[in-house]
C-alpha positions in Angstrom: 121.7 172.4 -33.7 124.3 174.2 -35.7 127.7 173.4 -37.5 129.9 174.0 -34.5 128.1 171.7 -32.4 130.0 168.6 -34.3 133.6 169.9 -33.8 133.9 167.7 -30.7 132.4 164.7 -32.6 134.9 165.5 -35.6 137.8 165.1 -33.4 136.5 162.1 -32.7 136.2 160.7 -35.9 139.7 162.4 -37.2 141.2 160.4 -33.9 139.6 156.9 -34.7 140.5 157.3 -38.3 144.1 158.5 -37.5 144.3 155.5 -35.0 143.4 153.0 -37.6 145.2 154.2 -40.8 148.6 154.7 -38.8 150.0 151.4 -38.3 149.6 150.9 -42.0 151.5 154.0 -43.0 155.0 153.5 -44.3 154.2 149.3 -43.8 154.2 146.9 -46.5 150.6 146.7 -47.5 148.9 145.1 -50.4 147.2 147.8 -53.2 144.8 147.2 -55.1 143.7 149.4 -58.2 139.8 150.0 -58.5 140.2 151.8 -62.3 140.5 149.5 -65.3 143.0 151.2 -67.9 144.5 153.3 -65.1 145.8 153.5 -61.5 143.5 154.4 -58.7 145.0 152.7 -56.0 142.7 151.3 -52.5 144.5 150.4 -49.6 143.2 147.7 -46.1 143.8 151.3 -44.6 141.6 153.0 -46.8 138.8 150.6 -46.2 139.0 150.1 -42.5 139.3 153.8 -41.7 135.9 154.4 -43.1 134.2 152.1 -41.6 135.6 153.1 -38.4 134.4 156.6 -39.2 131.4 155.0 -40.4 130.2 152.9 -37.4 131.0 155.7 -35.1 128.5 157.9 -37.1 125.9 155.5 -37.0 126.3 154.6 -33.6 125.7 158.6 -32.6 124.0 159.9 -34.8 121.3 157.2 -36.7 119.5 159.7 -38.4 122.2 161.2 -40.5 123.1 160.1 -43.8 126.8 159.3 -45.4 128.7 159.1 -48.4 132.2 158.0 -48.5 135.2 156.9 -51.2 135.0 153.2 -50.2 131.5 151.9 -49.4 129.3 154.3 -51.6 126.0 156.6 -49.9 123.4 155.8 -47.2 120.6 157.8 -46.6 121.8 161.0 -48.5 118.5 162.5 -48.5 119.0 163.4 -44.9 119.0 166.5 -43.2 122.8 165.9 -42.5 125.0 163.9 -44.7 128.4 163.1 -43.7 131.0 163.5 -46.8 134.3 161.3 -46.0 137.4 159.9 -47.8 139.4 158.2 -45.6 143.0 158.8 -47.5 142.7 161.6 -50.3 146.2 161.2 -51.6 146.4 157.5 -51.4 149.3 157.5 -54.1 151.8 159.7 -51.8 150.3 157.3 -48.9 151.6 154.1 -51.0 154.4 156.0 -51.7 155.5 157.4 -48.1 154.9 160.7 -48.8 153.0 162.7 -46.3 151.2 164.8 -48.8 147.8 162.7 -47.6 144.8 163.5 -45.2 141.6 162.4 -44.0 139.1 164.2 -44.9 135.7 164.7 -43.1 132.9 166.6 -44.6 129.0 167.5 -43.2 126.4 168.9 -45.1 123.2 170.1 -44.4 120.5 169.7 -46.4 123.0 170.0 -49.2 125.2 172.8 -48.3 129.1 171.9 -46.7 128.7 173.2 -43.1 131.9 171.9 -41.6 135.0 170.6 -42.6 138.1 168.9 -41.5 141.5 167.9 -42.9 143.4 165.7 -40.5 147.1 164.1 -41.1 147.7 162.0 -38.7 151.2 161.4 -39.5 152.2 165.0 -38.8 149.7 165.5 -36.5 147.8 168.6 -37.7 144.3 168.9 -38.3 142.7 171.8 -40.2 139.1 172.8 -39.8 136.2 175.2 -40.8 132.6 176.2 -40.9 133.1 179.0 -43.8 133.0 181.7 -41.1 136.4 180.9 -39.6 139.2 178.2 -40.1 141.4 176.8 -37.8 144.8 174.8 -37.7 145.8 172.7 -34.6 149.1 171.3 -35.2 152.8 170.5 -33.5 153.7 174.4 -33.2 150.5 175.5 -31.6 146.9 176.5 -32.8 146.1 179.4 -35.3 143.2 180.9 -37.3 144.3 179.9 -40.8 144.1 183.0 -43.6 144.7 183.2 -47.1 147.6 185.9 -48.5 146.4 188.1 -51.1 147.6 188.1 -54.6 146.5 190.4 -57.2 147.9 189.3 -60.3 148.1 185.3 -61.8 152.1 186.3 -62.4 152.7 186.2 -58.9 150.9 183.6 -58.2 151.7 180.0 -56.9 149.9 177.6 -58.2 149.0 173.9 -57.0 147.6 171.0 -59.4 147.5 167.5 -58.1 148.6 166.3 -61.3 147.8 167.3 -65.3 147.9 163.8 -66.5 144.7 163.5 -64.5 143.2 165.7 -67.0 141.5 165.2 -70.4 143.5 166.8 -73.4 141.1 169.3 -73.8 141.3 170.2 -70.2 145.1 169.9 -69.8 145.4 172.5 -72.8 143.3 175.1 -70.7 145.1 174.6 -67.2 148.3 175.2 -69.3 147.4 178.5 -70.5 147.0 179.2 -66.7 150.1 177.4 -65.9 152.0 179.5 -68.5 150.8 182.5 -66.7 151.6 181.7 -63.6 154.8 182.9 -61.0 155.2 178.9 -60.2 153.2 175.8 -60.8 153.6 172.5 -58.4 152.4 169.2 -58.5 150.9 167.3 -56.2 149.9 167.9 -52.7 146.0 167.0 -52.8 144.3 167.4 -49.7 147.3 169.0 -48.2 147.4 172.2 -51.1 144.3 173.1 -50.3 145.0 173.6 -45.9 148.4 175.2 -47.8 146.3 178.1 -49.8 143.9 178.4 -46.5 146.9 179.1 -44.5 148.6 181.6 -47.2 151.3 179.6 -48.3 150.1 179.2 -51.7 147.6 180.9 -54.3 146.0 179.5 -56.7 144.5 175.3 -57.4 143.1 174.0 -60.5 141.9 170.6 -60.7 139.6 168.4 -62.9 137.9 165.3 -62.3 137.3 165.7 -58.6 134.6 163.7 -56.6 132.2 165.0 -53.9 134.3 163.3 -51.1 137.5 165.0 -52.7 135.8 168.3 -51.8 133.3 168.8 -49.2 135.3 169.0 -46.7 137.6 171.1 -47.7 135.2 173.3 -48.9 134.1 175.0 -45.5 137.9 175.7 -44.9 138.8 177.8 -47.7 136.1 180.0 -47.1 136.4 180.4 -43.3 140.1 181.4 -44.3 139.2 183.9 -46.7 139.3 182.1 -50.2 137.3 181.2 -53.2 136.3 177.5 -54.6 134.4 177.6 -57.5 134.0 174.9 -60.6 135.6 176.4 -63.5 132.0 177.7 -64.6 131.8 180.1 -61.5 129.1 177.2 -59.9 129.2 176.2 -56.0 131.9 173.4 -56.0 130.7 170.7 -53.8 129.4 168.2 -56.5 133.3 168.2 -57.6 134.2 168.1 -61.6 136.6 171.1 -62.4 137.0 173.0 -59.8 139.4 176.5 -59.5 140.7 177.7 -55.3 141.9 180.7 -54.7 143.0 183.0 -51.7 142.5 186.3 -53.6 139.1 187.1 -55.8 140.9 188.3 -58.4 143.6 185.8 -59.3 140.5 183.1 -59.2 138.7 185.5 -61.7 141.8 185.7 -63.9 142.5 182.0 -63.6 138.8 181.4 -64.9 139.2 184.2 -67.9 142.0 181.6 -69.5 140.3 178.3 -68.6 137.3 179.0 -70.4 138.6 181.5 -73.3 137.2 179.6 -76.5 
């Protein structure tokens, strides 16, 4: 059985999730924060999205293992693991925004296979299996490709936010910052399907979490782009992690992170 023989069963998943997180989007539902001294907020939606994902998993396929946001790991030593976060971006979710997605991730014996982004507000889902990457969506269905970019000063360049960062850490993405054609904030999920699709060029994030990154993973590369912690290392365990459409702005973008 190979990656491309779960694309079916992803839909699934992305359309029980979508189903269930909808009718609290844009609602007046309760937040809770899960991080002592800060604000990680954790939503009902959150919460009952994954286990929707969850029991449909272990209802088809026993054997396989998962690990989500919400309700921690459960058999990760198995062949296949499913990788999910039910709402990465739950602050633009809290806050309206549509900068959100579910993401749904699979791994095989610990290498992402298959990916998915899915917003169910707009109604897009993006997807790959590092060979190709697709978007479905509103205006039709595509193969998603990144834009090459050859220099870091004409580059676009996507960070969910610096104040996530340590001070050590915020000091290095500003010497990329300062380089760059234009920095944004925020996005999460959303900027990466955005540098898949060649809209933008260049992420840098810190801090990040397997689930924030698995799935997401198999898409850049099917469309063509780079993910790499800032060490040049395979991504998927999260930490500090550079994306970028074109192998050289990711190599320039590493230069100044790690110089000193």
């Amino acid at each position: 059985m190979t990656a491309i023989d779960f694309t079916s069963f992803v839909d699934r998943l992305a359309a029980v999730s979508g189903e269930t997180i909808m009718p609290f989007f844009r609602s007046a539902l309760t937040v809770e924060n899960k991080k002592a001294g800060g604000f990680d907020p954790v939503t009902a939606a959150d919460r009952a999205a994954e286990e929707a994902m969850r029991q449909l998993i272990r209802k088809t396929f026993p054997e396989h293992g998962i690990l989500g946001e919400e309700y921690g790991s459960q058999d990760t030593d198995a062949e296949y693991v499913w990788v999910l976060d039910p709402i990465d971006g739950t602050k633009s979710f809290i806050s309206g925004m549509v900068a959100w997605g579910t993401l749904i991730g699979l791994m095989r014996f610990g290498e992402p296979v298959y990916g998915m982004m899915h917003q169910p507000f707009t109604r897009e889902l993006f997807s790959g299996d590092s060979g190709a990457a697709l978007y479905r969506g509103p205006t039709g269905n595509r193969d998603l490709r990144v834009r090459a970019c050859d220099a870091l000063s004409d580059a676009l360049l996507f960070t969910t936010s610096p104040l996530l960062m340590n001070e050590a850490d915020r000091a290095r993405f500003r010497n990329v910052e300062n380089k760059a054609k234009l920095s944004r904030y925020g996005g999460d999920c959303y900027a990466y399907c955005m540098l898949a699709a060649g809209q933008i060029d260049l992420i840098v994030e810190t801090e990040l979490k397997p689930y924030d990154i698995v799935a997401l993973i198999p898409i850049i590369h099917g469309a063509g782009g780079i993910i790499t912690t800032w060490e040049g290392a395979p991504a998927q365990g999260g930490g500090r992690v550079v994306v970028a459409g074109d192998k050289r702005v990711h190599q320039q973008a590493l230069d100044l992170l790690n110089r000193g």
